[in-house]
N, C-alpha and C positions, 0 to 999 in steps of 0.2 A: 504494500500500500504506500503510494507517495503521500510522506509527509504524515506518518501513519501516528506521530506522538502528537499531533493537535488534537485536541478536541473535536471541531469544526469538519476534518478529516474525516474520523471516526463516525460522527455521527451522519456525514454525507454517507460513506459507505453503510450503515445501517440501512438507512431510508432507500437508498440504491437495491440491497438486496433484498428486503423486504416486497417493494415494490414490483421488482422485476420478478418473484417468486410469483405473485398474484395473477403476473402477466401471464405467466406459464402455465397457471393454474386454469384459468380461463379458456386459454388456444388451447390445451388438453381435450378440457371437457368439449369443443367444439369441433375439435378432428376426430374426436373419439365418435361422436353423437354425427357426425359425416360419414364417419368409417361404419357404424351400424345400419346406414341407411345403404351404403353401396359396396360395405363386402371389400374394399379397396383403400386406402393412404393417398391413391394418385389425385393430383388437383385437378377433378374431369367435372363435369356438370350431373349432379345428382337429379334425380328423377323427380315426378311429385309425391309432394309431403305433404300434412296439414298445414297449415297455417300458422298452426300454434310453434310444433316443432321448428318449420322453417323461423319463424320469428326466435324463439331458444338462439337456434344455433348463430341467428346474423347476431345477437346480446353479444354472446359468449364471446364471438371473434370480436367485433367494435369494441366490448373494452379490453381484452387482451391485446390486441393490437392498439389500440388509443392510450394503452398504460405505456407501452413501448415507445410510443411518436411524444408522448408529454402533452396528451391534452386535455383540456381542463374539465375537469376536476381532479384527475388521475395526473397532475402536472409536476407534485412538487419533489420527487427525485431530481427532478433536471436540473434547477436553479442549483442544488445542490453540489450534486455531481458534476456540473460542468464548471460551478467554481475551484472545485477540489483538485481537480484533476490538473497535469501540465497543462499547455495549450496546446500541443499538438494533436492531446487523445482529446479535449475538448475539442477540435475540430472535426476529428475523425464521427467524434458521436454525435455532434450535431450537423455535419455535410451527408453523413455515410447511415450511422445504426441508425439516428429515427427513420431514414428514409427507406431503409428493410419494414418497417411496421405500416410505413403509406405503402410500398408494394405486396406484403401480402395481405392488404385491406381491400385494393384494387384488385390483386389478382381473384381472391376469394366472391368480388363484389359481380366480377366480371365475367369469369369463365366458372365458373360454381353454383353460385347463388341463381336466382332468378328472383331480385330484388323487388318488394313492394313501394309503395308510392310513398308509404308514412317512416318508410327507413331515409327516404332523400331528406323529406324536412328533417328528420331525426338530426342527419347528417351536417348539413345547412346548420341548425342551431348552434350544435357543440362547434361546429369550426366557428360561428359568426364571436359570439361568445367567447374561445378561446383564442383568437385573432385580439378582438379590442380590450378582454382584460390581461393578454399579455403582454400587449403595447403598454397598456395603463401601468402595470406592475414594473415593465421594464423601466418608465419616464423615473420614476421613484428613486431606483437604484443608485448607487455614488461608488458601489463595485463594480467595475467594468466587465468583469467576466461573468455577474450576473444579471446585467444587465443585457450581454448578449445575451444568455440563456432563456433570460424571459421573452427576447427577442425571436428565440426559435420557436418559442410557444406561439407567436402569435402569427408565426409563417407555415407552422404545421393547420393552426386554424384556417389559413388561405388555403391552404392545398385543399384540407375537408370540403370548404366552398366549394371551390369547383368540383370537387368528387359529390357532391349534396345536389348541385346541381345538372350536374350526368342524370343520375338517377334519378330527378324529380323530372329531366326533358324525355327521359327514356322512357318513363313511365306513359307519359302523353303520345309516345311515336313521335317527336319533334327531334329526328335523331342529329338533323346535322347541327343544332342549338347543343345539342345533348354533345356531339363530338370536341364540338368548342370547348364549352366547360372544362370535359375530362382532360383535352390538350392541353387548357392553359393550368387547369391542377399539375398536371405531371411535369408539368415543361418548368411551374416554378418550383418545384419539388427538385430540379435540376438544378436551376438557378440559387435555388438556396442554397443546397450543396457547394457552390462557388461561391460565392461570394461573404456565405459566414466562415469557410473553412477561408477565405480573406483576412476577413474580420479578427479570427482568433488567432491565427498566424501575427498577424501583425502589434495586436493585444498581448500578443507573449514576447514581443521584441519591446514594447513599452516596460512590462511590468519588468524582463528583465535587466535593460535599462536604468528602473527608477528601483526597483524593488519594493513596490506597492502596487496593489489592486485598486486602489481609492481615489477615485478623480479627483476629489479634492484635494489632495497633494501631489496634482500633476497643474499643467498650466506651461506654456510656453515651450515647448518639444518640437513645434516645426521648427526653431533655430539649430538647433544641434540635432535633429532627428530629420532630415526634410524628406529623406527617401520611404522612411516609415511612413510619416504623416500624407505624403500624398497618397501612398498606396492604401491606408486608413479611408482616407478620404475616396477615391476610387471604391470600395467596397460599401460607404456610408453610402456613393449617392446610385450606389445598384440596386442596395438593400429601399433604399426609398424611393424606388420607382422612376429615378430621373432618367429619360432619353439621354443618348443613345443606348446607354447600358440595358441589361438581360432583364432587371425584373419587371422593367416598364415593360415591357412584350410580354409578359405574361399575366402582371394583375391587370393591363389592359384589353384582355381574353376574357379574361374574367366579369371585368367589369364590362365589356361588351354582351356577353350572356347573359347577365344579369339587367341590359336596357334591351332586350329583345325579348322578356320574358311575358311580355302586356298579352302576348297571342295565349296566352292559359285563361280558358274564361271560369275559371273557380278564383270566387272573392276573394276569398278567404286566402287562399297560397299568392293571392296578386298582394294583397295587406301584407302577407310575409314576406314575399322577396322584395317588395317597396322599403320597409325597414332590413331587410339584408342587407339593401343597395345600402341606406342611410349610413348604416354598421362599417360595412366595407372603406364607406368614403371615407367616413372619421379615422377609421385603422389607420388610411393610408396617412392624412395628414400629420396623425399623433405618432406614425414611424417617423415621418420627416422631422418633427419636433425633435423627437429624441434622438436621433442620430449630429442635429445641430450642438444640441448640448453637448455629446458623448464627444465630437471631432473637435468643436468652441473649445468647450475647457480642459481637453487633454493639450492640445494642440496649438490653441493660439495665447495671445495676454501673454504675460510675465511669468514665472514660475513661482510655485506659491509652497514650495517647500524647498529644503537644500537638498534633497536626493533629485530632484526634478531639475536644479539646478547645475547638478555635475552629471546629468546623464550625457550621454555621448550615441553617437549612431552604432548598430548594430554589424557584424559583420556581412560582408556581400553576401555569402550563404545563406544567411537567415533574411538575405530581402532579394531572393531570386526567387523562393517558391512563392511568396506572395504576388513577385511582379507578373511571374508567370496567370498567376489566378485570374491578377487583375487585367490582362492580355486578354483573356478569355473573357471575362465576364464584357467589357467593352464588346468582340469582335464579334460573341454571341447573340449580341443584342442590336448591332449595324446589322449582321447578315441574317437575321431570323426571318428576314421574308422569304428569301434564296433558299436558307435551309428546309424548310416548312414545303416549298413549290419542289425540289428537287424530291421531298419524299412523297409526294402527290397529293398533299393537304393546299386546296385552294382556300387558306383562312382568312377573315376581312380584319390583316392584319398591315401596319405602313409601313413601306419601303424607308427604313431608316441609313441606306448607302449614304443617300444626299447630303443627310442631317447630319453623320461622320466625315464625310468628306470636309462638308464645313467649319467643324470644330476641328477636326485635324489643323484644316489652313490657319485658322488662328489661333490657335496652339502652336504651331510652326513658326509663326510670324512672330509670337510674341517669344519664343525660345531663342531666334536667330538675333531679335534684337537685346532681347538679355547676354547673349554670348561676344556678340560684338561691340557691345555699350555702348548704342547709339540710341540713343531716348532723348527724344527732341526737347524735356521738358525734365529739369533735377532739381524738388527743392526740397529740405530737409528741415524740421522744426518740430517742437513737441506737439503730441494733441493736446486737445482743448481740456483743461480737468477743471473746469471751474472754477477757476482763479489758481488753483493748486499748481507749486511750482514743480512740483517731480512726481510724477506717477508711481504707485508701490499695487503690490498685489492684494492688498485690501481695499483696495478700491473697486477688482473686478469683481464678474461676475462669480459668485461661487455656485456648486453644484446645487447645495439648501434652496440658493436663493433665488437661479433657473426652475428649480422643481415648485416652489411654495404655488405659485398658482393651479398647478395642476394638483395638486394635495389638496386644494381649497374646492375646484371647481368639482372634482371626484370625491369631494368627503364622504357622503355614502358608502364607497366602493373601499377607500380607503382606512374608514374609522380614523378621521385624523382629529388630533388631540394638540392643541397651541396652547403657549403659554405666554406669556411676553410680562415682562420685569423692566422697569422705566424706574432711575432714580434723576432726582432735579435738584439748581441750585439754590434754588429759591422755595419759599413756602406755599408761593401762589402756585408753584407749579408749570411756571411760562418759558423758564430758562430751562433748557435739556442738560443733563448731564453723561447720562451715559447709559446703556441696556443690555439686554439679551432674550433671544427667542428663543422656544424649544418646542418643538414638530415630532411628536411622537404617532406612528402607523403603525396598522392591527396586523398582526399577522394570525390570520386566520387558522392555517394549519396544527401549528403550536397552541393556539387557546382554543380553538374548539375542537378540532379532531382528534388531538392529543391531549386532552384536558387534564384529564389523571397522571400526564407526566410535566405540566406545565412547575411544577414545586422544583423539577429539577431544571428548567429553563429559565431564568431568570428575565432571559433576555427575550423575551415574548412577547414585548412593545418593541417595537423594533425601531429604534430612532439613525440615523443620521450624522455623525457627526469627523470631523477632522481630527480629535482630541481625545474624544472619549466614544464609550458604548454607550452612556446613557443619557446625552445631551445632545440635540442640533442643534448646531448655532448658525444661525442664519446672516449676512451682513445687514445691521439694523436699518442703514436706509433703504432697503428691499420692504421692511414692513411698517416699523414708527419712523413718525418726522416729528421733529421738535415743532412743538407749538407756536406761532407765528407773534 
């Protein structure tokens, strides 16, 4: 076990194998309860069954396979586990193993099954749901490697969409809608695989680097890291959908499915994929949010600790498999029309060549004159700090004080807990002197599911902080202003 005398270690691996026991337990009883219908192990199309049975056995696989992918409710080994682990087996399991539990969900869903209408909504839900509260949980984060993880949560939830929506168009006969969907499920089922095995690759040349997981004691690493931080950022802006990269071609599959869906004349599933769509859009923007924060505050501003201060770039080795990634996920996402027409899928997807081409050119333009130093235009002078003569790292943003709105606006979801301390110099109360905030979030897992062991977890609010485990401290003028 790496790392096997932390505590934190330990208990990922608990949660790991417990989990994954369940998983196993499930996919048994489901091949088992297959193999007595057809006498046979082989993955072939079983005959008809009741109803009842058939519905048993699709339970059985969706959460043995859903335990495996990390979806929610069945999620929280993952945060775990992929904190724990190096980063290279954390890529492995979230490029590579979850995506073994979307293929034999699909293959079982596919060639096996002969699936009902009420398993597609089934399906639609939990992905809708474990899409935007794993964005939600991921925004929270100020550990970057669980912050990916919640990150995978919410892109195994995209894949389920479109797998939810295969079989809610299949159900209708609507198959070439139906074909969409399943493509743009599997295609980012693909894309995911690249561009988070990106993400943790290059998350493992920070942390080892800085020798911390905690965004808040990172800050300024594009200066002595610039080949990390772009390739960072190349994998931020795939995972959030920006052309030309790979995941815009496929949660835009997605989301074309889902505006083609009006041809189903039942109300009731029109009200449901109307809030899918709703779900879906949110996802996508609260990915971009958070991957702003995660690339802002590892990457740009000042350095806001002295380990982030003497870090240095990593060796060529450790930023060739990333480059290589990020080559791909770019060239996957220019030629996906090409690729798609070559395998005989006429999809009503855009020829993104043009759109490459052009940022190529200026990208080019702007490399050739940065190399030659002809910049028609050089002037140099501090920014603007309001009035303030020299900029320091408490001035910027911190990760507390990028997340506090989103803590506020999801309270519900969050169970968030404020506190805020204001002392002054005067009795009236008008002059400011000085404060502190503190942002405590529920972690659900640990006080309700695990209740009977919360005596042994202490840490079962789970707060936030730079300093300590039981404090966030937020920069105060993020929340109080002194009285006018």
């Amino acid at each position: 076990m790496f790392e096997r005398k932390k505590a934190d270690t330990r208990k990922s691996a608990l949660f790991y194998f417990v989990m994954t026991q369940m998983s196993t337990t499930f996919l048994m009883f489901g091949f088992i309860a297959i193999y007595h219908i057809t006498g046979s192990f082989e993955i072939t199309a079983i005959p008809v069954v009741s109803p009842f049975l058939k519905a048993v056995i699709f339970l059985s696989l969706f959460i043995g396979f859903g335990i495996k992918a990390g979806v929610m409710p069945f999620h929280k080994w993952l945060p775990y586990a992929h904190s724990a682990s190096p980063s290279n087996i954390s890529a492995l399991m979230s490029g590579v193993m979850i995506k073994v539990a979307i293929y034999g969900l699909v293959r079982y869903l596919v060639f096996v099954l002969t699936p009902d209408r009420w398993w597609g909504v089934m399906v639609l839900l939990f992905g809708s749901f474990s899409a935007l509260l794993g964005i939600i949980y991921a925004l929270k984060e100020h550990d970057i490697k669980k912050l990916l993880a919640y990150s995978s949560i919410e892109n195994v939830g995209i894949i389920l969409i479109g797998i939810g929506l295969y079989l809610i168009f299949q159900s209708y006969g609507f198959y070439d809608l139906a074909m969409l969907a399943l493509i743009g499920g599997l295609f980012h089922s693909l894309n995911h695989a690249l561009f988070k095995s990106l993400l943790f690759l290059t998350t493992g040349s920070v942390v080892n680097a800085t020798g911390t997981r905690d965004i808040e004691k990172m800050g300024g690493l594009m200066k002595v890291m610039p080949y990390t931080g772009f390739l960072f950022l190349a994998g931020s802006a795939a995972l959030a959908a920006l052309p030309p990269f790979n995941g815009f071609v496929s949660e835009l599959m997605i989301f074309q499915a889902f505006m083609q869906s009006f041809i189903i004349g039942n109300p009731f599933l029109k009200i449901m994929l109307f809030l899918g769509l709703s779900l879906f859009a949110l996802t996508s923007a609260l990915a971009a949010a958070c991957f702003v924060k995660a690339f802002g505050l590892i990457f740009l501003a000042t350095p806001r600790s002295e380990e982030a201060r003497k870090a240095k770039e990593v060796s060529p080795s450790m930023i060739a498999g990333p480059a290589i990634l990020a080559a791909v996920c770019l060239l996957v996402g220019i030629f996906s029309f090409q690729i798609f027409s070559s395998l005989g899928f006429n999809l009503p997807i855009p020829n993104l060549m043009l759109i490459g081409f052009e940022s190529g050119c200026h990208i080019g333009t702007g490399l050739v004159v940065h190399a030659t130093g002809q910049q028609p235009f050089n002037a140099n002078s501090e920014t603007w700090g309001c009035g303030i003569t020299s900029q320091n790292s408490n001035m910027e943003y911190t990760a507390s004080g990028f997340s506090e709105p989103i803590l506020t606006i999801f309270r519900p979801i969050y169970r968030t807990k404020k506190k805020n301390e204001r002392s002054f110099n005067d009795a009236g109360k008008s002059i400011f002197k000085e404060g502190n905030a503190e942002i405590q979030t529920f972690k659900v897992f640990e006080e309700r599911i695990l209740s009977a062991d919360c005596a042994f977890y202490p840490e079962a609010f789970e707060t936030i902080s730079p300093t300590s485990t039981m404090l966030t401290w937020i920069p105060i003028s993020s929340i109080l202003s002194p009285p006018l």
